[in-house]
N, C-alpha and C positions, 0 to 999 in steps of 0.2 A: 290189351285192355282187360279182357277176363282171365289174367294170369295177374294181374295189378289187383282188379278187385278181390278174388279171393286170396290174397294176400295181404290186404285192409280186414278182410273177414278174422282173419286170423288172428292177427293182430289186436283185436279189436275183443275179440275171445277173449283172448288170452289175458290181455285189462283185465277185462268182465269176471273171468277166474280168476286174476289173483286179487282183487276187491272183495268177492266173494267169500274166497276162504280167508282172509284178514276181518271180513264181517262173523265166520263163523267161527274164529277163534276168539271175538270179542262174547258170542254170545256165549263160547262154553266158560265161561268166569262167572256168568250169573249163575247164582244161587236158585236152587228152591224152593226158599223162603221168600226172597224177593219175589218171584209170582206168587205163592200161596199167600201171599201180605196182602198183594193187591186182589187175589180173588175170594179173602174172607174181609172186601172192601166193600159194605155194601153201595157206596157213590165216590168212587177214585175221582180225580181228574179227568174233565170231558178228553183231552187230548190222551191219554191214557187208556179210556174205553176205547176211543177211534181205533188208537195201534191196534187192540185186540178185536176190534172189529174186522180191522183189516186180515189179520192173519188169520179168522175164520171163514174171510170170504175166500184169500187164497187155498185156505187148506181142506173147506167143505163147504163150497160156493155152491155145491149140488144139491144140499142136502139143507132142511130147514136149520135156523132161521136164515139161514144166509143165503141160503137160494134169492129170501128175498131183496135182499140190498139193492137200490137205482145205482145206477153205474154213472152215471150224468150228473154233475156237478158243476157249480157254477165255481171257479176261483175264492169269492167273496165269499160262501156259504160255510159253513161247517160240515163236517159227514153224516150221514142218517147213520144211527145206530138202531142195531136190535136189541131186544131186549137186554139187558144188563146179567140177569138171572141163566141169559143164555152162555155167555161169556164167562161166567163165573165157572159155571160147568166144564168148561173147556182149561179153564186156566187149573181147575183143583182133579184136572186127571192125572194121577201117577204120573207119568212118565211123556208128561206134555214137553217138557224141553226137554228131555230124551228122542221124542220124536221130530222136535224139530233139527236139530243134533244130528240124526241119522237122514233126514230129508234129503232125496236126491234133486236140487233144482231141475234138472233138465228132466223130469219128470212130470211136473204139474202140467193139469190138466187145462187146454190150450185153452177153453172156451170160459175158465175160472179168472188165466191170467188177462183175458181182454177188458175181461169185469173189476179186475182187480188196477189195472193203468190209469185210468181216470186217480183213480185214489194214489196211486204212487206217486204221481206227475203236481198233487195238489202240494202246496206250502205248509198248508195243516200239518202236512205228517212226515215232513223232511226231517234228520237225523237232526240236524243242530235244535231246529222248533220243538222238537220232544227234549231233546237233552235238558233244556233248560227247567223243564217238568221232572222227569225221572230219568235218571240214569242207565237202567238196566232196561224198560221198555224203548230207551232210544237205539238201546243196542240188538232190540226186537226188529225195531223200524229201520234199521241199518241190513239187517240180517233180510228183509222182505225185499229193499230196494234193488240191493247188489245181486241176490238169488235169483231176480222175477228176471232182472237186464243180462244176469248170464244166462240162463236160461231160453232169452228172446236173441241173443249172439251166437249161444249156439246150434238151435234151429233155423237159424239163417245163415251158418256156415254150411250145417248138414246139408241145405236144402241146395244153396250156389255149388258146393263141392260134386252133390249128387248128379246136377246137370253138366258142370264140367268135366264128370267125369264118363257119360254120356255120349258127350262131343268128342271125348277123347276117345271111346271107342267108335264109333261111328267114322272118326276118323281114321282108326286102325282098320277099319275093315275096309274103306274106301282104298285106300294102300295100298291092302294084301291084294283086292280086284285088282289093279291098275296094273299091279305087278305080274297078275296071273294072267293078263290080255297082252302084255309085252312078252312074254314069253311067246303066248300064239302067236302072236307078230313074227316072233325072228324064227317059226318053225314054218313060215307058209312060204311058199316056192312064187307065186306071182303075184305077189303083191298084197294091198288091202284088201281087195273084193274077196278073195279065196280065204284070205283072215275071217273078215267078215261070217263067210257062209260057213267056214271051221267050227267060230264060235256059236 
């Protein structure tokens, strides 16, 4: 059974990776202009702010304004956004899709990506519901979905693989004992007791 599940783990990974990098080869086609367009915006599309809301809570959830985002969302509701002014700052840095570009998913910071799943999981910000807005931030929101879930695949392969490999030694060493008391066994002359008092 724990040879079956972390063999689902992997599995499962491995989707996760290759969605991933088919999401990160979508987003290296977008342009530079295509983000500097929308952040010398000064009122885009709310669904548009949202994505760039989103990838600032993933990418600097620690740090204002994004620290303050509610994570708690109802289905029906739209997403809080921060200020606009703050997002714009972010989208008109040099080498903003360079950085994301280079972003290692299995990197982000655990306590960003829990604040960041309420908003994945919402309808708002699914690839196709953006698509039909912009093209090039669907392919933002594409790029956050498949990162954040390989990401949460492969800290859950690490963590199952870690423990079974654990058991595996633990079992190794139960073994090597067993084998090292059979030996006193076939070297003791009367029996178990004299075994015993050997060991």
């Amino acid at each position: 059974a724990a040879l079956d599940s972390i063999v689902d783990c992997i599995k499962q990974t491995e989707e996760a990776y290759g969605n991933y990098r088919k999401g990160k080869k979508a987003l290296s086609l977008i342009t530079n202009e295509c983000i500097k367009e929308v952040g010398r915006n000064p009122r885009p599309e709310r669904i548009v702010r949202d994505v760039v809301t989103a990838v600032g809570l993933l990418l600097h959830g620690s740090t204002d304004p994004f620290s303050q985002i509610r994570s708690r969302i109802d289905p029906p509701v739209q997403l809080p956004l921060v200020s606009w002014p703050a997002c714009q700052h972010m989208l008109m840095k040099k080498n903003f899709l360079k950085n994301l570009l280079k972003h290692n998913p299995v990197n982000f910071n655990i306590k960003r990506l829990k604040r960041f799943r309420p908003f994945a999981s919402h309808d708002h910000l699914s690839t196709q519901t953006v698509e039909k807005h912009n093209i090039a931030f669907a392919r933002i929101a594409n790029w956050m979905h498949t990162s954040s879930l390989y990401c949460i695949r492969q800290r859950r392969l690490d963590r199952n693989g870690s423990k079974m490999r654990s058991k595996w030694l633990f079992g190794k060493s139960i073994l090597k004992e067993s084998r090292r008391r059979k030996k006193i066994w076939e070297k003791c002359e009367d029996g178990w007791l004299e075994g015993l008092y050997a060991y």
